[in-house]
VEXRO-857681 format. One line per field, with one value per residue (C-alpha): residue in three letters; x, y, z. Coordinates in Angstrom, 3 decimals. Layout:
rest = ala,...;
x = X,...;
y = Y,...;
z = Z,...;
This chain:
rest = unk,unk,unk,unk,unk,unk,unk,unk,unk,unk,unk,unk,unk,unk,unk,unk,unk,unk,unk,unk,unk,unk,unk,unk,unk,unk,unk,unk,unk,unk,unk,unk,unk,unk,unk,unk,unk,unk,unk,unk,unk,unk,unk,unk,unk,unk,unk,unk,unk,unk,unk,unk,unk,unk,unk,unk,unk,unk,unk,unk,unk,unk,unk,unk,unk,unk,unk,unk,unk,unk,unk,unk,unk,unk,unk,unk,unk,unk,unk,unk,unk,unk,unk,unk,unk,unk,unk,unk,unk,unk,unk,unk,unk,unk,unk,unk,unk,unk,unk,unk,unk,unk,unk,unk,unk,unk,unk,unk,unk,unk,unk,unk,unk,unk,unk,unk,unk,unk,unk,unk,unk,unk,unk,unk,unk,unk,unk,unk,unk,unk,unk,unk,unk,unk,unk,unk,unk,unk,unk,unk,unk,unk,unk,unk,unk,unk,unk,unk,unk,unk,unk,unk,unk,unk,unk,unk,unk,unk,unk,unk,unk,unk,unk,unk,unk,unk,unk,unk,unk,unk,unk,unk,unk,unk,unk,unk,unk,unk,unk,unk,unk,unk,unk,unk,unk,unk,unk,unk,unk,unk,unk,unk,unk,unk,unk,unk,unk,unk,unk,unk,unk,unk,unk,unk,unk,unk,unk,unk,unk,unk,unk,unk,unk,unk,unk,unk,unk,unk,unk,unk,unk,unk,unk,unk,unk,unk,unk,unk,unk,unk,unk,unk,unk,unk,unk,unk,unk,unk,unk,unk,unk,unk,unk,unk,unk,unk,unk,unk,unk,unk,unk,unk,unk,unk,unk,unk,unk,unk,unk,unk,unk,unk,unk,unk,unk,unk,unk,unk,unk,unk,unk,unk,unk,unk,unk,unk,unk,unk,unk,unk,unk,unk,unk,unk,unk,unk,unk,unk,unk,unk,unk,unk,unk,unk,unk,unk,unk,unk,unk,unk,unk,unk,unk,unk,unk,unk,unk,unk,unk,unk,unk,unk,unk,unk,unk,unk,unk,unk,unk,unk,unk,unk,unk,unk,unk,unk,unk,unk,unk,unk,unk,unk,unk,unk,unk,unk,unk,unk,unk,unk,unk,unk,unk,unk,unk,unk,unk,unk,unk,unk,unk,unk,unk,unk,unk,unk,unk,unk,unk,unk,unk,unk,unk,unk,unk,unk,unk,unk,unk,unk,unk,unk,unk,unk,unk,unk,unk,unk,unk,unk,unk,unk,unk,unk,unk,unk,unk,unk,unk,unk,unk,unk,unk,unk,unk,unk,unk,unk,unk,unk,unk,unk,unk,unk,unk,unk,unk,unk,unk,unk,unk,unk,unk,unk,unk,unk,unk,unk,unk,unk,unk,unk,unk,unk,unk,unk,unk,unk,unk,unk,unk,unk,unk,unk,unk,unk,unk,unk,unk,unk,unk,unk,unk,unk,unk,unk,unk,unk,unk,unk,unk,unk,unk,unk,unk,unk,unk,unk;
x = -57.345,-54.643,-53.112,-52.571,-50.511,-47.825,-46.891,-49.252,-47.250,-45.883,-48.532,-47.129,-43.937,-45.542,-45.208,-42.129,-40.344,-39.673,-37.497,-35.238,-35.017,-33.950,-31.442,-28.202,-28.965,-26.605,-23.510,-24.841,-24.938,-21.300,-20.250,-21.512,-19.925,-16.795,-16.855,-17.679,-14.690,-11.854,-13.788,-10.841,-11.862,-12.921,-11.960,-8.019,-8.306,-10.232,-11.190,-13.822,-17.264,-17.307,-17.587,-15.933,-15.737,-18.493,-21.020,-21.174,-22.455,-24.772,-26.057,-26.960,-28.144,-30.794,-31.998,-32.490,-34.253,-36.504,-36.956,-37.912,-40.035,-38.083,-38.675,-41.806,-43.200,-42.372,-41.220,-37.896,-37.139,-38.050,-41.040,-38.452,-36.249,-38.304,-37.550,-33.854,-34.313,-36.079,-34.144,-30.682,-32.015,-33.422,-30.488,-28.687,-30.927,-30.374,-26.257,-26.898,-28.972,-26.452,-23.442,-25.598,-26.013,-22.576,-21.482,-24.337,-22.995,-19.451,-18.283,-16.875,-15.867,-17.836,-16.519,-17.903,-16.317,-17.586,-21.378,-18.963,-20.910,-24.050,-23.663,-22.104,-25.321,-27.972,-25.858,-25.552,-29.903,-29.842,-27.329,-29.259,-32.693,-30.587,-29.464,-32.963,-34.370,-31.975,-33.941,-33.030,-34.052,-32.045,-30.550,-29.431,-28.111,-25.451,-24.794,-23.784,-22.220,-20.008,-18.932,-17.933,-15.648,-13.263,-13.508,-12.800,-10.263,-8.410,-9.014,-6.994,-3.955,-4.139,-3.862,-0.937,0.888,0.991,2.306,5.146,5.670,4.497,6.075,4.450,1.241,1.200,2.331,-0.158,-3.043,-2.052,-1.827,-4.774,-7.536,-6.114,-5.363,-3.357,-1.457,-1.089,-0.226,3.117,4.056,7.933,9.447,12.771,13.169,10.995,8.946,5.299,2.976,-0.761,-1.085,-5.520,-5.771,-8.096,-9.683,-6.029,-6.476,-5.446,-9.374,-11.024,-9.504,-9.858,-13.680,-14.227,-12.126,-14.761,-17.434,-15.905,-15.074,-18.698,-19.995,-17.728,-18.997,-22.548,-22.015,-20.189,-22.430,-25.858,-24.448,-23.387,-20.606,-17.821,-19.299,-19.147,-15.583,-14.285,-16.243,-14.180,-11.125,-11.718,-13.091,-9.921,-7.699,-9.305,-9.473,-5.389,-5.616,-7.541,-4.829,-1.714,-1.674,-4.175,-2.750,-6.019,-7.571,-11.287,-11.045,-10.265,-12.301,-15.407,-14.477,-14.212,-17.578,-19.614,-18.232,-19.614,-22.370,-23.498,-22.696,-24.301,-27.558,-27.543,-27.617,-31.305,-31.580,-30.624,-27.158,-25.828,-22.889,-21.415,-22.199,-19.863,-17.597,-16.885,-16.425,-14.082,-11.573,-11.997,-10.919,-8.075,-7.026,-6.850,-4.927,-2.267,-1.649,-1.887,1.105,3.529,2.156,5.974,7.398,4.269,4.748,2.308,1.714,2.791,-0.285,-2.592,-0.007,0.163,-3.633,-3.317,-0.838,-3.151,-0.540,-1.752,-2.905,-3.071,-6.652,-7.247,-4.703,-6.528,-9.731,-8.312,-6.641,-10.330,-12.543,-10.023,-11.026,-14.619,-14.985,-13.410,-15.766,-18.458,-17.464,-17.517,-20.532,-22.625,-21.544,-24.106,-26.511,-29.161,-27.421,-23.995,-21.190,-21.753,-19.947,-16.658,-13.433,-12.272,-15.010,-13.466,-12.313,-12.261,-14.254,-12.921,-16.538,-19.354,-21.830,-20.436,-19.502,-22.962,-23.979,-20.949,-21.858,-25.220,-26.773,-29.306,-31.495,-29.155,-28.265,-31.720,-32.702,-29.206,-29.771,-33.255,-32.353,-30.122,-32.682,-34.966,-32.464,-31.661,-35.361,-35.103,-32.424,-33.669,-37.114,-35.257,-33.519,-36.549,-38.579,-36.872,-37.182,-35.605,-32.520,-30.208,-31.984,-30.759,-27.303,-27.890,-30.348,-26.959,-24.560,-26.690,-26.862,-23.554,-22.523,-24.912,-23.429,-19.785,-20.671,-22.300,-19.031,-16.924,-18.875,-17.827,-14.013,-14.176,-16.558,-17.177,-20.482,-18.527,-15.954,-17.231,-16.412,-17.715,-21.277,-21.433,-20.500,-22.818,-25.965,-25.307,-25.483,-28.479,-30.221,-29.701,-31.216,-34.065,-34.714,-34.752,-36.965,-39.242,-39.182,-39.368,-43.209,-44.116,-42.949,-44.769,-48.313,-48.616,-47.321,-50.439,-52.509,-51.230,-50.247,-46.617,-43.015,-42.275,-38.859,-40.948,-43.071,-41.256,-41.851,-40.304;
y = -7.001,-4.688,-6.399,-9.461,-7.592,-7.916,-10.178,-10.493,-11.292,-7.510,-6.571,-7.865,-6.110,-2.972,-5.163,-3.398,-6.741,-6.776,-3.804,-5.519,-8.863,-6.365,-3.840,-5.896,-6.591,-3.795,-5.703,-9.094,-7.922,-6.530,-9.556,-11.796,-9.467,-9.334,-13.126,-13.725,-11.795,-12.690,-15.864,-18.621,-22.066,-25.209,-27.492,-28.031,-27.860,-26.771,-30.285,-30.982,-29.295,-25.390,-25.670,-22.483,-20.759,-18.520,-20.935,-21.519,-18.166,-18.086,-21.972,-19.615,-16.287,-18.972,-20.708,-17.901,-16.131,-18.846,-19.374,-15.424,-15.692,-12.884,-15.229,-13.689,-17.175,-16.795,-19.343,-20.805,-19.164,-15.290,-13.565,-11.192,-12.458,-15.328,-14.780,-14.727,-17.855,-19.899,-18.492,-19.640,-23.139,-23.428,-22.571,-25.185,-27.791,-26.902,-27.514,-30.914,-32.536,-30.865,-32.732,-35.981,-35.462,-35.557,-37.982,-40.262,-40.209,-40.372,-36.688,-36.137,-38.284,-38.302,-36.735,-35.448,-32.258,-31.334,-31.002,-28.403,-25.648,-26.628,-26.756,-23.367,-21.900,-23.738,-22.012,-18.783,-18.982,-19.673,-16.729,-14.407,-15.195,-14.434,-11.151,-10.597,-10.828,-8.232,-5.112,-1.813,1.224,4.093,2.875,-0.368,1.803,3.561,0.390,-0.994,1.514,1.743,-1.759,-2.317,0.482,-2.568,-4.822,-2.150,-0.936,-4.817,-5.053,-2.062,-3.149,-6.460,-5.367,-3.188,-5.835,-8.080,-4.950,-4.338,-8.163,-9.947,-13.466,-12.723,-11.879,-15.119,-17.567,-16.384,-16.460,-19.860,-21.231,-19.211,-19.860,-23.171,-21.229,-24.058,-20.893,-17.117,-15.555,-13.249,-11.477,-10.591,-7.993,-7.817,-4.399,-4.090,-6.561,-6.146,-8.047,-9.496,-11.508,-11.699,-11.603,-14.045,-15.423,-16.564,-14.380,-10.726,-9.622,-11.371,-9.311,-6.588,-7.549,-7.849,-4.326,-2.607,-3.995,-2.676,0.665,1.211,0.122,3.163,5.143,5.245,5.618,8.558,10.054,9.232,9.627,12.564,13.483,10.813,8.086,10.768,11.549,8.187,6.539,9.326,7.955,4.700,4.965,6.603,3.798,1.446,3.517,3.521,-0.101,-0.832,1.533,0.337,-3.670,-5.292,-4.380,-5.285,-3.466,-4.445,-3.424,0.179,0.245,-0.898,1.208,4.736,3.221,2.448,5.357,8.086,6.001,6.170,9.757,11.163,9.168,9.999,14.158,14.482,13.899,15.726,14.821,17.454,19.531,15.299,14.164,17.337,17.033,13.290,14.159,16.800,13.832,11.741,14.759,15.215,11.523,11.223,13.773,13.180,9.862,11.817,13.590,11.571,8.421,7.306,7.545,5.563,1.662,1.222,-1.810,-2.195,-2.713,-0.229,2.811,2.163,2.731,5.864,7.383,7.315,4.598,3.853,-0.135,-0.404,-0.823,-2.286,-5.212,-6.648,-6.695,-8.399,-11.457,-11.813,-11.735,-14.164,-16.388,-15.045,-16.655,-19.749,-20.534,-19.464,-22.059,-24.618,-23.566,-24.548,-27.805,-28.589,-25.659,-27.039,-28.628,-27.027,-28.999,-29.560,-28.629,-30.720,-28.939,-29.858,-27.665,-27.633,-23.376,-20.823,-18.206,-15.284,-14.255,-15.021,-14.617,-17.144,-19.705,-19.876,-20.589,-23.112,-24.825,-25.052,-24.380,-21.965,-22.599,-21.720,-18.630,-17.333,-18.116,-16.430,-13.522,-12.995,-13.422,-10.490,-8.699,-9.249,-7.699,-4.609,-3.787,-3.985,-1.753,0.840,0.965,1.160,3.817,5.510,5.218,5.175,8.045,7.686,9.723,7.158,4.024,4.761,3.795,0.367,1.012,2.301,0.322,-2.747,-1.408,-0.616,-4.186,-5.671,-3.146,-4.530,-7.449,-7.167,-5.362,-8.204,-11.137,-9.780,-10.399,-13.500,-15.896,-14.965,-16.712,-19.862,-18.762,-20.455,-17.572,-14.643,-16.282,-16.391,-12.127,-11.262,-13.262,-11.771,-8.533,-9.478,-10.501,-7.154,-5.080,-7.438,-7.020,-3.313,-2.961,-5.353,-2.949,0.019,-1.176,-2.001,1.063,3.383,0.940,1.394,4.981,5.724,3.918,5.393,8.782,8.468,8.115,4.164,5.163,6.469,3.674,0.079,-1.140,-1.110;
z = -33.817,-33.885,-30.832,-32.506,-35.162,-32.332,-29.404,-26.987,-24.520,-24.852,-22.550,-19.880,-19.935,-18.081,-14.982,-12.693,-12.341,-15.903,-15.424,-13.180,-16.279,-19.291,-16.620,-17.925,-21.481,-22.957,-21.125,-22.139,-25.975,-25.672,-23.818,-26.689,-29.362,-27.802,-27.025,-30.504,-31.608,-29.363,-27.052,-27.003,-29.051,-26.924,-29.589,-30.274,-34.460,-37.191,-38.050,-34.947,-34.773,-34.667,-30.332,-28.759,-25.115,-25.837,-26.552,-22.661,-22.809,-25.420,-23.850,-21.140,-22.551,-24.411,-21.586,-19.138,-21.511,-22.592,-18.836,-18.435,-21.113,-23.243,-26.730,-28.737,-29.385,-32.861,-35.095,-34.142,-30.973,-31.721,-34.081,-33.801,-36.079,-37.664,-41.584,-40.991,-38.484,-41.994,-45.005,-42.883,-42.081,-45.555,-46.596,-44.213,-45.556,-49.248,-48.111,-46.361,-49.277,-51.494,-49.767,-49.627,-53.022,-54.522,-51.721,-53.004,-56.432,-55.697,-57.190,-52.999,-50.324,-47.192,-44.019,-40.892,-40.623,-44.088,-41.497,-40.131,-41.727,-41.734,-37.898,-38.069,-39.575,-36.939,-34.722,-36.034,-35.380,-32.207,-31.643,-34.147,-31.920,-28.719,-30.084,-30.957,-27.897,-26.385,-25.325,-26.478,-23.587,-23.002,-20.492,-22.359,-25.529,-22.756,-20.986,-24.409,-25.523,-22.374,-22.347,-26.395,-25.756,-23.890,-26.954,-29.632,-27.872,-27.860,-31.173,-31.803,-29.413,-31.153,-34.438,-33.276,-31.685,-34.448,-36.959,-34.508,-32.685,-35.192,-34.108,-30.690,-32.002,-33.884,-31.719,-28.914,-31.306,-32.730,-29.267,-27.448,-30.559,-32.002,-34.979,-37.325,-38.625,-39.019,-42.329,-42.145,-45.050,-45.166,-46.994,-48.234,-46.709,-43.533,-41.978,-41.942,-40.813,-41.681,-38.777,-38.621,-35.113,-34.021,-37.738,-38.755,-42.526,-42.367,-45.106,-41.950,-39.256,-40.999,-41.785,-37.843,-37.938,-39.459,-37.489,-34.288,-35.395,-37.263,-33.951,-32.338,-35.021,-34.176,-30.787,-31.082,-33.590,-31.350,-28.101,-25.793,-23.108,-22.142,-24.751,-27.657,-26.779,-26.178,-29.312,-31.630,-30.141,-30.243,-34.127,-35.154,-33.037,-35.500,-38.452,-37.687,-36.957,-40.430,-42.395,-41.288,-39.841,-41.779,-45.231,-46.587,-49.537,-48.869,-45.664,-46.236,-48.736,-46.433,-43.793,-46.082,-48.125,-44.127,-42.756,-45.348,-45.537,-41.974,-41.413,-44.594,-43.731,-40.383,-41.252,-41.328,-37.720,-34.561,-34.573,-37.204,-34.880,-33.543,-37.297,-38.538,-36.093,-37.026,-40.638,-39.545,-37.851,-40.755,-43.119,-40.941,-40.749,-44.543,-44.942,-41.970,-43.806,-47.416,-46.300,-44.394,-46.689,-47.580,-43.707,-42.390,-42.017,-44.392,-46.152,-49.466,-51.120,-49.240,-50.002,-53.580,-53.566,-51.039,-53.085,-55.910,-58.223,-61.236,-61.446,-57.630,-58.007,-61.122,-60.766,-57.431,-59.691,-62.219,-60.026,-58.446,-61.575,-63.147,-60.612,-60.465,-64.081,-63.140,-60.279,-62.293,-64.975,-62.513,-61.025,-64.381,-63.685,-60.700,-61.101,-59.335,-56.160,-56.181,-55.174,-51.621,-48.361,-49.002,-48.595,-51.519,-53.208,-56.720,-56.521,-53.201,-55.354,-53.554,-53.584,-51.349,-53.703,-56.391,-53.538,-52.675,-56.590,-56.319,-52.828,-52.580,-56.571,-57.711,-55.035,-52.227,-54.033,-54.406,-50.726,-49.912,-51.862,-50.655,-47.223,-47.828,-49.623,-46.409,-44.021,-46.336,-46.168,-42.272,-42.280,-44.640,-42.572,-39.398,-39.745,-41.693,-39.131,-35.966,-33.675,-30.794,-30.603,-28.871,-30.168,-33.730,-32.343,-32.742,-35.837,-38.068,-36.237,-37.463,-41.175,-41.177,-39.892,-43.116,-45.516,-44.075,-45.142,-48.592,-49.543,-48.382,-49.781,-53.229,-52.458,-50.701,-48.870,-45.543,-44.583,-44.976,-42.132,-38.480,-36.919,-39.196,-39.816,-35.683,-35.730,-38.666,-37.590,-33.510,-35.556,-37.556,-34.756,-32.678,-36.027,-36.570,-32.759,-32.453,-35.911,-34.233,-31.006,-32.389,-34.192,-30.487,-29.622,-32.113,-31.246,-27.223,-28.024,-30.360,-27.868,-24.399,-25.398,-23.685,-24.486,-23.594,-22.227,-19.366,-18.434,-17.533,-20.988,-24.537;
C-alpha cells in the first residue's frame, strides 16, 4: 500500500543503466537556466508567438525524457509537479475564455498575438515538468553547481557592459534578442545606464539578477572547496552588478530581503562556519559602498535610498499605490472575468497581483494566489525536511527563486513577461522535483536501511 503512495516506476531506478540516464542532468538544468536567461529569440518581434532558441532544447530535453521514461506518469507530464501543471492551465483557461469574453461583447478587438500569453503559460508547463524530472544526486548538485557558475558570471559582465558602454550594450541586445528597444536613462551630469540586458526593462534584469546570484548563494553556502570559493565571488559580482547598473529599487531590495533570508534559515544546519563567513562579505560589502557611496557610479535613485535620504523610499510607494488604486478601480469593473489578455488592458498595474484581478477576474486571482500558496508550502517542507547536506542547495536556491518573485509581483507584473514566466516555472519545476525526491528518498531509506546516494537510485 505504501508503495503506491509513490511512483511505482521508482523501483526500477536501482537498475545500473539508470545511472548512466541521470549522469548529465546537473549540466542539462544549467543549460536550460542559462538558455532561458540569455537563449537568442527565433522570432524577429514581440508581435509573433513567444518561439525562442531554447525551445529546441527544451523540444528535446521533453522527448528524450519521455522516451527514457524519466516522467512519473503523473498528470500532465510529471506527478512531480502535477498541482502546479493544473492551477497554471486553469489559470490559462480562465485567460482564454476571459479574452473570448470581452472580444465577444465588443469591450476589445480580437488579435492573435493577444493568445501570446496564454501560449506563454502552456509553455512554461511543459518546461516546469522538464525541470521536474531533473534528478538531484550528489553528483548532479556539483555538476550544477559547476556549470551555472558560466551563466552568473555573464550576467555580471553584461550588466557591467551596459553601465559603462551603454550604446553597445543596447544595440547588441536589440539586434541579438529582437528586443524593439532598450531603456537608457541620461543624466545631465554623467551617463548611466538601465539598459535590462536581455528582458529590454532594467526591474526585469535586475529580477533575473537576483535569481542568479541567490542561485550562487546557496551554492556557496552548501558546498565545499573550489565551488564555495568561486560561488562567494560570483555572489558578490552580482551583488555589485544589482547595486550599481540596474538602478532598480526592487531589486536591491529583493536581493538584501533573499539573501538574509536564506542565510538565517539555513543556520540550523551543518553549514554554520560557510553560513558566517557569507554574512561576513555581505557586512563588508555594505559598508564599502556605505562609505565611498558619493564617488561610486551609483544610480541616482538607489544612492538616495543607500544614503539613508529622507523620501527616497516613501516617494516610489506612493507613484505605485497611486496606480495600485487605479487598477483596482478598474478591476471592479469585470470582477468576475477580468478584462482579458488584450494589450490594451485598460492600466499596467505595476503589480502582479492586481493584474491578475484585472486580466483574468476573481477567479484567476484565487487560482493564482493558491497556486502560490501551493508552492510556498513546498518550499517550507523542503527545506524542513530535507537532509541531505548538498541537496538543500537546490532546496533554498528554489525558495529563494519563489520568494524573488513574490517580492517582485508587488511592484510590477512579471508573470505576464514571456520570458520571466519561462525562468520562474524552470525554477518551480526544479523545487517541486527535489521535494518530490526527497519523499522517495526518506521511503526506500526506511525500507532498505541505506543512504540512496550509495545505491544507483534517488
Amino acid at each position: 500500500m505504501m508503495n503506491n503512495m509513490l511512483d511505482n516506476t521508482f523501483l526500477s531506478y536501482d537498475d545500473p543503466v539508470y545511472e548512466n540516464k541521470i549522469k548529465h542532468d546537473g549540466f542539462w538544468a544549467a543549460l536550460l537556466l542559462g538558455m532561458l536567461f540569455f537563449g537568442p529569440r527565433s522570432t524577429p518581434t514581440m508581435s509573433l508567438p513567444p518561439f525562442r532558441v531554447v525551445d529546441f532544447i527544451i523540444v528535446y530535453l521533453f522527448f528524450s525524457r519521455l522516451y527514457l521514461g524519466r516522467y512519473q506518469n503523473g498528470f500532465i507530464f510529471s506527478s512531480a509537479n502535477k498541482v502546479f501543471s493544473i492551477l497554471m492551465l486553469l489559470l490559462t483557461f480562465v485567460l482564454v475564455i476571459s479574452t473570448f469574453i470581452n472580444v465577444a461583447i465588443g469591450k476589445i478587438p480580437f488579435f492573435l498575438k493577444d493568445f501570446n500569453l496564454a501560449v506563454s503559460f502552456v509553455r512554461a508547463v511543459v518546461i516546469a515538468s522538464v525541470a521536474s524530472s531533473f534528478v538531484w544526486k550528489d553528483k548532479q548538485v556539483r555538476q550544477f553547481a559547476f556549470w551555472i557558475m558560466s551563466w552568473v558570471f555573464l550576467a555580471g559582465l553584461l550588466a557591467f557592459v551596459q553601465k559603462f558602454f551603454p550604446y553597445m550594450a543596447s544595440g547588441i541586445i536589440e539586434k541579438l534578442y529582437a528586443v524593439e528597444y532598450t531603456r537608457l536613462e541620461i543624466e545631465t551630469s554623467s551617463i548611466y545606464s538601465r539598459v535590462a540586458g536581455t528582458f529590454g526593462n532594467p526591474n526585469m534584469f535586475g529580477y533575473g539578477l537576483v535569481f542568479l546570484g541567490t542561485t550562487s548563494l546557496t551554492s556557496a553556502i552548501y558546498l565545499k572547496g573550489r565551488y564555495r570559493f568561486w560561488h562567494i565571488v560570483l555572489y558578490l559580482f552580482i551583488g555589485f552588478a544589482v547595486l550599481i547598473t540596474t538602478g532598480s529599487r526592487t531589486s536591491l531590495g529583493a536581493f538584501v530581503i533573499v539573501t538574509f533570508m536564506v542565510l538565517i534559515m539555513s543556520l540550523k544546519g551543518n553549514s554554520k562556519i560557510g553560513i558566517l563567513f557569507v554574512m561576513f562579505m555581505v557586512i563588508v560589502l555594505y559598508f564599502l559602498v556605505k562609505v565611498n557611496i558619493h564617488s561610486l557610479p551609483l544610480n541616482e535613485r538607489v544612492k538616495d535610498v543607500l544614503a539613508g535620504q529622507e523620501g527616497a523610499v516613501e516617494e516610489g510607494i506612493y507613484s505605485r499605490y497611486a496606480l495600485w488604486e487605479k487598477s483596482f478601480e478598474a478591476a471592479k469593473e469585470s470582477i468576475v472575468f477580468g478584462e482579458g489578455a488584450s494589450r490594451i488592458t485598460f492600466q499596467l498595474s505595476d503589480n502582479g497581483y492586481i493584474m491578475m484581478l484585472l486580466r483574468t477576474g476573481i477567479i484567476g486571482a484565487i487560482l493564482y494566489l493558491s497556486l502560490l500558496i501551493y508552492l510556498i508550502i513546498i518550499g517550507v517542507s523542503s527545506c524542513l525536511n530535507e537532509t541531505r547536506q548538498l541537496q538543500k542547495a537546490i532546496v533554498y536556491m528554489g525558495v529563494a527563486a519563489l520568494v524573488n518573485h513574490l517580492i517582485f509581483e508587488l511592484t510590477a507584473d512579471f508573470l505576464w513577461n514571456v520570458e520571466l514566466v519561462a525562468i520562474w516555472a524552470a525554477y518551480m519545476g526544479i523545487l517541486c522535483g527535489i521535494s518530490y525526491q526527497r519523499k522517495q528518498y526518506h521511503f526506500y531509506s526506511y525500507c532498505n536501511g541505506n543512504d540512496l546516494n550509495t545505491l544507483n537510485i534517488e
